[in-house]
C-alpha positions as CSV (number, residue, x, y, z in Angstrom):
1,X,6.9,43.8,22.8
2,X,9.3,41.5,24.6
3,X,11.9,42.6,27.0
4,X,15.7,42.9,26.0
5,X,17.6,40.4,27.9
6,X,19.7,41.7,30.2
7,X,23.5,40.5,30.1
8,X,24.8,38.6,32.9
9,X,28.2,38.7,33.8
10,X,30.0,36.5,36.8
11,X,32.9,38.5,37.7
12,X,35.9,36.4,39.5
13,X,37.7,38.8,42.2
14,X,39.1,38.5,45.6
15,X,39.6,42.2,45.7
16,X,36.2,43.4,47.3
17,X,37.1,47.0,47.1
18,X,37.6,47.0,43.3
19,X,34.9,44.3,42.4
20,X,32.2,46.5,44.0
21,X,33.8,49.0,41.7
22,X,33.6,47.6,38.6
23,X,30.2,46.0,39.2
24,X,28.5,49.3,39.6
25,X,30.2,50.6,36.8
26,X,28.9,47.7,34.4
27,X,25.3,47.8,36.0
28,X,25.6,51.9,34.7
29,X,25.8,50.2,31.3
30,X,23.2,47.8,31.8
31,X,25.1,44.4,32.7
32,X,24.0,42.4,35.6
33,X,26.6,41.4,37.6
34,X,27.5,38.6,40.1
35,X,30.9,38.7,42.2
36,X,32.9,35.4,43.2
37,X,36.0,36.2,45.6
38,X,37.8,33.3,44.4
39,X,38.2,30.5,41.5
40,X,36.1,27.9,43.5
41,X,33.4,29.7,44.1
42,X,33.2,30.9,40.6
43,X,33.6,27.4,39.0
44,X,30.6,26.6,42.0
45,X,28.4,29.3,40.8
46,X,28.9,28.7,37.1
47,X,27.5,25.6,37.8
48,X,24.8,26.5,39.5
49,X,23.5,29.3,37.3
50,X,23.8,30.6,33.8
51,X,26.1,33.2,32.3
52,X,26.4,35.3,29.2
53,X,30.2,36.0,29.8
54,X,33.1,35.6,32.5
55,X,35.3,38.2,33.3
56,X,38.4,37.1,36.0
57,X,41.2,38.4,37.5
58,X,44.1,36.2,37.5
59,X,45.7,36.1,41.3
60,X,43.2,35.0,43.2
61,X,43.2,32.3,46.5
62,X,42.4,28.7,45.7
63,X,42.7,28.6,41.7
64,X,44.1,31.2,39.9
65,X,42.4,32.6,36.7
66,X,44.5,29.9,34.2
67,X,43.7,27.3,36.9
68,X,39.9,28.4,36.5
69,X,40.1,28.0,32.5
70,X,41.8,24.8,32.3
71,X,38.8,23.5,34.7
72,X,36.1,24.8,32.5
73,X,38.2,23.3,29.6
74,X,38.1,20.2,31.0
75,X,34.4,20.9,31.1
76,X,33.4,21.8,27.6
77,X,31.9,24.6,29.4
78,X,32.1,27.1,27.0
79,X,31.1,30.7,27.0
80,X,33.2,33.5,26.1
81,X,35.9,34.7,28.7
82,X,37.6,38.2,29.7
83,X,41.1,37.8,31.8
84,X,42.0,41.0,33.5
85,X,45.7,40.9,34.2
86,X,48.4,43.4,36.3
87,X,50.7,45.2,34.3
88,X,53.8,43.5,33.6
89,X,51.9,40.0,33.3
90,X,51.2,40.4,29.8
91,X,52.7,36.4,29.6
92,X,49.4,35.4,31.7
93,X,47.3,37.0,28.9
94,X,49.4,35.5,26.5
95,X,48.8,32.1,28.0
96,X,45.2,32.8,28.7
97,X,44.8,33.5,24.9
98,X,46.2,30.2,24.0
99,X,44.2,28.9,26.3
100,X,41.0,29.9,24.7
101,X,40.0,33.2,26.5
102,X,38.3,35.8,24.2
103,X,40.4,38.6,25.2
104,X,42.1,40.5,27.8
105,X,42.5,44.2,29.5
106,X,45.6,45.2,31.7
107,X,45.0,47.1,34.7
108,X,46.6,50.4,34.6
109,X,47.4,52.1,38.2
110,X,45.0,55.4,36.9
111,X,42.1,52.3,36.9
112,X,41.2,54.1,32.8
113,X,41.0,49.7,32.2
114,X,37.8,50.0,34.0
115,X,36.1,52.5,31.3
116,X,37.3,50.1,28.6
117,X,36.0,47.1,30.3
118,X,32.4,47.8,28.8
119,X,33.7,48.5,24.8
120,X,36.0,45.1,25.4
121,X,32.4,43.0,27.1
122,X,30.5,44.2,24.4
123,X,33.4,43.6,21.4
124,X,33.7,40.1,23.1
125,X,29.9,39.5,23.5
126,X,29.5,40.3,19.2
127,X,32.7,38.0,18.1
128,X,31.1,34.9,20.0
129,X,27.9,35.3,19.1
130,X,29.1,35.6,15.5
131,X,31.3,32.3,16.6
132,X,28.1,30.8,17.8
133,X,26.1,31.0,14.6
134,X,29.3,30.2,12.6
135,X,29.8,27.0,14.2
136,X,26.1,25.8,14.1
137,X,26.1,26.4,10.0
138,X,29.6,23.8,10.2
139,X,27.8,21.7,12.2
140,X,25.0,21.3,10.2
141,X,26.9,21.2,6.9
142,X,29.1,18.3,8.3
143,X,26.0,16.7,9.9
144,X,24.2,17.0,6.3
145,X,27.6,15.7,4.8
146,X,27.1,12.7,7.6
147,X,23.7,11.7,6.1
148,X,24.5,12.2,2.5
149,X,27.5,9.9,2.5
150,X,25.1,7.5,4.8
151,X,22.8,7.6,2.1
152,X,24.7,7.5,-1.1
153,X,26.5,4.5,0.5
154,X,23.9,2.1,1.0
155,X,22.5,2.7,-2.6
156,X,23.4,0.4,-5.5
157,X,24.0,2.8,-8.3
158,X,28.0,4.1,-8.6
159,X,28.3,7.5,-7.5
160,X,30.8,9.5,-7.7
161,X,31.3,13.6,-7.0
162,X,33.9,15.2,-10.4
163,X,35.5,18.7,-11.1
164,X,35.2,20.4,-14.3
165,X,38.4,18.7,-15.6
166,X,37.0,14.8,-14.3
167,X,39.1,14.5,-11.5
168,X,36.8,12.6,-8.8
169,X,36.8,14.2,-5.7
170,X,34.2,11.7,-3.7
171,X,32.7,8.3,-4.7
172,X,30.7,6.4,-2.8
173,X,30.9,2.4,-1.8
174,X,29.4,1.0,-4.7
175,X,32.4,2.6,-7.0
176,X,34.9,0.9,-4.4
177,X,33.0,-2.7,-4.8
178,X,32.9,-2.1,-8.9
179,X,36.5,-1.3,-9.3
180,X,38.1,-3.4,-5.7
181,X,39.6,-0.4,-4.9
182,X,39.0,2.1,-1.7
183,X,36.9,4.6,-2.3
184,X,40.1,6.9,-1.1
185,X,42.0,5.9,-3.7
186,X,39.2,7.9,-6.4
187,X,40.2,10.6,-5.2
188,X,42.3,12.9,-7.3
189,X,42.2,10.5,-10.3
190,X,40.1,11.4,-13.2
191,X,37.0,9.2,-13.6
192,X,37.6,7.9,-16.8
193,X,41.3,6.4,-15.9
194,X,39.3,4.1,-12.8
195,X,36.4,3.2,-14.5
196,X,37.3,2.6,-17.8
197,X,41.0,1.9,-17.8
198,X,41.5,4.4,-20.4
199,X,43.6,7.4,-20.5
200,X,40.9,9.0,-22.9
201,X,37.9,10.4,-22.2
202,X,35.0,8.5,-22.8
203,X,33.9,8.9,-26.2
204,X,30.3,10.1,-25.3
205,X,31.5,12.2,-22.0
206,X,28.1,13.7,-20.9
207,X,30.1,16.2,-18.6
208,X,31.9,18.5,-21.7
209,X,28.1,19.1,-22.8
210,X,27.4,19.8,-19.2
211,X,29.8,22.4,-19.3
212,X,28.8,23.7,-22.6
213,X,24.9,23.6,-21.8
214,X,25.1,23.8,-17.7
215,X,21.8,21.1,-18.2
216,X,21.8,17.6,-16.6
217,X,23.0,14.7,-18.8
218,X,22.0,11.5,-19.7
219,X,24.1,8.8,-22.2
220,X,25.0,4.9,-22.3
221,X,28.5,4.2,-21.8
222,X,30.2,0.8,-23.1
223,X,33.1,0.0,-20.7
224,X,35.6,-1.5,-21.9
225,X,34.6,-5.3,-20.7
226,X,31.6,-5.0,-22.8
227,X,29.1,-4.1,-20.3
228,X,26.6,-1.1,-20.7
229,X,26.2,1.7,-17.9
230,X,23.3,4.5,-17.9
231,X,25.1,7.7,-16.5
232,X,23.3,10.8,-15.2
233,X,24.9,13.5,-15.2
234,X,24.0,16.5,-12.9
235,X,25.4,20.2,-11.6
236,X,26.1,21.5,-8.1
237,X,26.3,25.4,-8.8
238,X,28.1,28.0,-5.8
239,X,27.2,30.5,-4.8
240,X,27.5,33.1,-8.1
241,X,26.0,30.2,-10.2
242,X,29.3,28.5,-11.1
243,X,29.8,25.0,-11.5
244,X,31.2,23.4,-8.7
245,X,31.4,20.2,-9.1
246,X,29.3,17.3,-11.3
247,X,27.3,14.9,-9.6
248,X,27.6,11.2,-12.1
249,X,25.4,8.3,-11.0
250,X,25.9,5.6,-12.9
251,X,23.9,2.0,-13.0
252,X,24.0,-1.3,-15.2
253,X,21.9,-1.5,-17.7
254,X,23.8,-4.6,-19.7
255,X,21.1,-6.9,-19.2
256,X,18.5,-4.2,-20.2
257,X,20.2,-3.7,-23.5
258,X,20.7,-7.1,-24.5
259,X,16.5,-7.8,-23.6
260,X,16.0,-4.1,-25.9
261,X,18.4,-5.8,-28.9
262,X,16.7,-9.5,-28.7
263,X,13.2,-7.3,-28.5
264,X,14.0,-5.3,-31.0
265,X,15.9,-8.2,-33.9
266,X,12.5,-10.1,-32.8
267,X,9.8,-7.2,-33.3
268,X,12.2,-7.0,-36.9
269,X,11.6,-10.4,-37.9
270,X,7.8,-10.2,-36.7
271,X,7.3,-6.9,-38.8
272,X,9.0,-8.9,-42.3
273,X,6.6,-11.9,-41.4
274,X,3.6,-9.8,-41.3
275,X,4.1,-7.5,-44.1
276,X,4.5,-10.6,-46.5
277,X,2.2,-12.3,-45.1
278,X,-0.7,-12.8,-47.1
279,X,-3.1,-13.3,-44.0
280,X,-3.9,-9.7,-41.9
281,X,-2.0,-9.8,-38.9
282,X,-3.5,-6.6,-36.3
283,X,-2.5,-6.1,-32.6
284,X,-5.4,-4.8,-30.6
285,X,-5.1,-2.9,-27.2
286,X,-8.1,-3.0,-24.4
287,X,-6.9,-1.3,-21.9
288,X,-6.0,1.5,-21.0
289,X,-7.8,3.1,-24.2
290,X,-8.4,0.8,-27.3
291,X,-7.3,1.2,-30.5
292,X,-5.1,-0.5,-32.8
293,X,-1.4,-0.6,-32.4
294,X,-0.9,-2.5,-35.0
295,X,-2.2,-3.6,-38.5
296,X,0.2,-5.5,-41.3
297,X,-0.3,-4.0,-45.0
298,X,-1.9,-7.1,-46.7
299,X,-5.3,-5.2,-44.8
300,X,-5.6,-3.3,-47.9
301,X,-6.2,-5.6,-49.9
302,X,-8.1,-7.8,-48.3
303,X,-10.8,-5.1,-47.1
304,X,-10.1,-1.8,-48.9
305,X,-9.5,0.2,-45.8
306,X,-5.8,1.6,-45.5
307,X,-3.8,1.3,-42.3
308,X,-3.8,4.7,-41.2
309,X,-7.6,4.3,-41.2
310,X,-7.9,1.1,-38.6
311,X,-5.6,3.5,-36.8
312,X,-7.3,6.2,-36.3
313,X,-10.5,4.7,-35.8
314,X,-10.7,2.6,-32.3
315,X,-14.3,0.9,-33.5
316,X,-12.7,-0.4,-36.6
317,X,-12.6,-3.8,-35.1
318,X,-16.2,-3.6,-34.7
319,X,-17.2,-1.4,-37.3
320,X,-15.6,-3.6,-40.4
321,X,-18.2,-6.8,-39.1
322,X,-21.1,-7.3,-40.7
323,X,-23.8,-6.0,-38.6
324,X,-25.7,-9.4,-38.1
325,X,-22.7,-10.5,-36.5
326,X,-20.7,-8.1,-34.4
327,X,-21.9,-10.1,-31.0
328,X,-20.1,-12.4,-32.6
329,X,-16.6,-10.7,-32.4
330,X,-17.5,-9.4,-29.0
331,X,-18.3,-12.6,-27.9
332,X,-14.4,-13.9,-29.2
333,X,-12.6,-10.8,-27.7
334,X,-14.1,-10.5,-24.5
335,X,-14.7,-14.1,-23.2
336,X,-11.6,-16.0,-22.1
337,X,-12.9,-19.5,-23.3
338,X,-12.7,-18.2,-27.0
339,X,-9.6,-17.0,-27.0
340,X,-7.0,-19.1,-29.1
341,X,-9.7,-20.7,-30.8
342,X,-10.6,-20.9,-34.7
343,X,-13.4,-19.0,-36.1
344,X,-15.4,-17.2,-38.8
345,X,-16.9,-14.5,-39.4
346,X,-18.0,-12.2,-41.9
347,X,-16.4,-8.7,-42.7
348,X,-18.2,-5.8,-45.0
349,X,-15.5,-4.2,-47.5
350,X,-15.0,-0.5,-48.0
351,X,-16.6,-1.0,-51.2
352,X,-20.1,-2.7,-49.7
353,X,-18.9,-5.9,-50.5
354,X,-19.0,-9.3,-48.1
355,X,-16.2,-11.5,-47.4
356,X,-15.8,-14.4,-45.1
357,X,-13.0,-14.1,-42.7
358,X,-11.5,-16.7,-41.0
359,X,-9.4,-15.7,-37.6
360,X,-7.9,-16.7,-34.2
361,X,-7.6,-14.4,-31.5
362,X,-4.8,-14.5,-28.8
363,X,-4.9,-12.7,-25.7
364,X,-1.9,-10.7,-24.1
365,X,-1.9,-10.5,-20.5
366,X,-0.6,-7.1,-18.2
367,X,1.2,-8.4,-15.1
368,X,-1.6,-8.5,-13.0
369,X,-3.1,-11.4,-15.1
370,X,-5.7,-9.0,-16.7
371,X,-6.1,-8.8,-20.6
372,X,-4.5,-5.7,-21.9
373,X,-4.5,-6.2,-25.7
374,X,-5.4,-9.2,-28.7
375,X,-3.0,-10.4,-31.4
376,X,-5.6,-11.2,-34.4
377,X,-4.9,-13.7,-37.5
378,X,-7.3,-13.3,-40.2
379,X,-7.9,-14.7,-43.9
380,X,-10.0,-14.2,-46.5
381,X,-11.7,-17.3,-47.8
382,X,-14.7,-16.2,-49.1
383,X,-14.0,-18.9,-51.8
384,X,-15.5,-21.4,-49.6
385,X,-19.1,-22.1,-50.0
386,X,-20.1,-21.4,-46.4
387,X,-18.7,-20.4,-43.5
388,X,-18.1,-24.2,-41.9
389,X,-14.3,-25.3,-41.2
């Protein structure tokens, strides 16, 4: 079990009489205690050793007890201070408070100050340790602050800290550059009057379902200059679980949704080409799994099979050859030189029968240059006589 540590106490006093006094009475209570019979040879011995707490007398040779203070002030020395003062110079203590001393005890001429002086230590020693700890949770939460606004200001996404009624209360950098204002001027404003020029909310606000559902949020916002913003939506609770304040992160996704529209208008006109298309139009992935991902509706007719059954059958681009010739087709989807190239082959209908097919096979590439699915265009023109072109 390890030892208590023992308090130690350096105890300014030029009075040798009444500093052997009070020393033996705080030893009875279990403080160790050093004497210094002046302010310099306190400061002195404060530098040269370590103390839990200071207790001084004010008159003293050389530097009085304020005198004493100020110099540890001046210092940053800090450790938590007791100023014994004569009665009738209640203005010293006064002074001494202001200056930072923890507290003080007036000597009466009965010497019932020096029974005290042990409650008033150990009141002292309690407050400053409770300062102590107090002060190291502030300095970590503003060092934490320190790092997140470090952090949050060298990303590119907007980001900006809101109440529950939209009124910003942080933003970071990137807001400033967006709007050309400072990121000072956010503050008290309501998000939707600085990045929007509107008065309105916007019309999608995620934060009103945030408040309603107390989950994160995610919408696309139009701004008013036509450009498209993804905003994410989050919640910083308190301690009882209350919503303190809403975390939005916002990025530009303009670009993105004018690729999606084009991709999408595109994949529209592809799908109205191949479903009246009389030729069989199938997308074929390789990797990572096979299977079909897509087959036009014509396939129906020309082999019997519906489309929900090339889809859920991987081997149907295998299994729909005739069997004298499946090398063939592997030899067309797995070999680079065939690729692009016209050929034929024959298929087996669902009803026995045999048809010649006539196809070109185009590969689709993953961005590592590696072949991750097949775009197929096949006919049936079993009303040729053979299977030459």
């Amino acid at each position: 079990m390890s030892e208590i540590k023992q308090i130690k106490i350096l105890y300014m006093e030029d009075d040798a009489g009444l500093a052997g006094l009070i020393k033996d009475k705080l030893a009875e209570d279990g403080y160790d205690v050093d004497i210094a019979e002046d302010g310099d040879k306190g400061l002195a011995m404060l530098d040269g050793n370590t103390y839990d707490l200071l207790l001084l007398d004010n008159k003293m040779p050389g530097k009085d007890g304020l005198e004493v203070i100020k110099t540890l002030n001046s210092k940053n020395k800090s450790l938590p201070k007791i100023m014994i003062t004569g009665s009738g110079d209640e203005s010293v203590a006064v002074k001494a408070m202001k200056l930072g001393v923890n507290d003080y005890v007036i000597k009466d001429v009965q010497g019932r100050y020096i029974e005290l002086l042990s409650v008033v230590i150990e009141n002292v020693l309690e407050s400053y340790q409770l300062f102590v700890k107090k002060t190291k949770v502030e300095d970590s939460i503003k060092l934490l602050e320190k790092e997140k606004d470090a952090i949050l200001n060298n990303i590119s996404e907007l980001v900006i800290y809101i109440n529950k009624n939209l009124v910003v209360i942080w933003a970071n950098q990137a807001a400033g550059e967006l709007t050309g204002m400072s990121t000072k001027d956010f503050i008290g404003n309501k998000c939707h009057e600085i990045l929007n020029s509107s008065k309105e909310p916007c019309e999608n606000c995620p934060v009103f379902e945030i408040l309603i559902t107390n989950s994160p949020k995610r919408v696309d916002i139009e701004s008013p200059d036509g450009r498209v913003w993804s905003v994410n939506c989050s919640l910083e609770l308190d301690d009882d679980g209350e919503i303190e304040r809403i975390v939005e992160v916002r990025h530009e996704v303009t670009i993105e949704k004018i690729a999606e529209k084009s991709l999408l208008e595109s994949k529209k006109m592809f799908q109205m080409l191949t479903e009246n298309a009389k030729d069989f139009i199938y997308r074929y992935q390789l990797s990572p799994s096979k299977g079909f991902e897509y087959v036009s509706p014509s396939i129906t007719d020309v082999t019997g099979y519906t489309q929900d059954e090339f889809y859920s059958n991987s081997e149907m681009i295998f299994n729909i050859v005739h069997p004298d010739e499946k090398s063939v087709m592997e030899q067309n989807i797995e070999k680079p030189d065939q690729f692009n190239k016209l050929f034929t082959i024959h298929w087996v209908k669902k009803n026995g029968e045999k048809i010649l097919i006539e196809q070109r096979i185009a590969p689709i590439f993953d961005e590592e240059e590696n072949v991750m699915a097949i775009v197929g265009i096949a006919r049936d023109v079993s009303d040729r006589k053979d299977g030459n072109i």
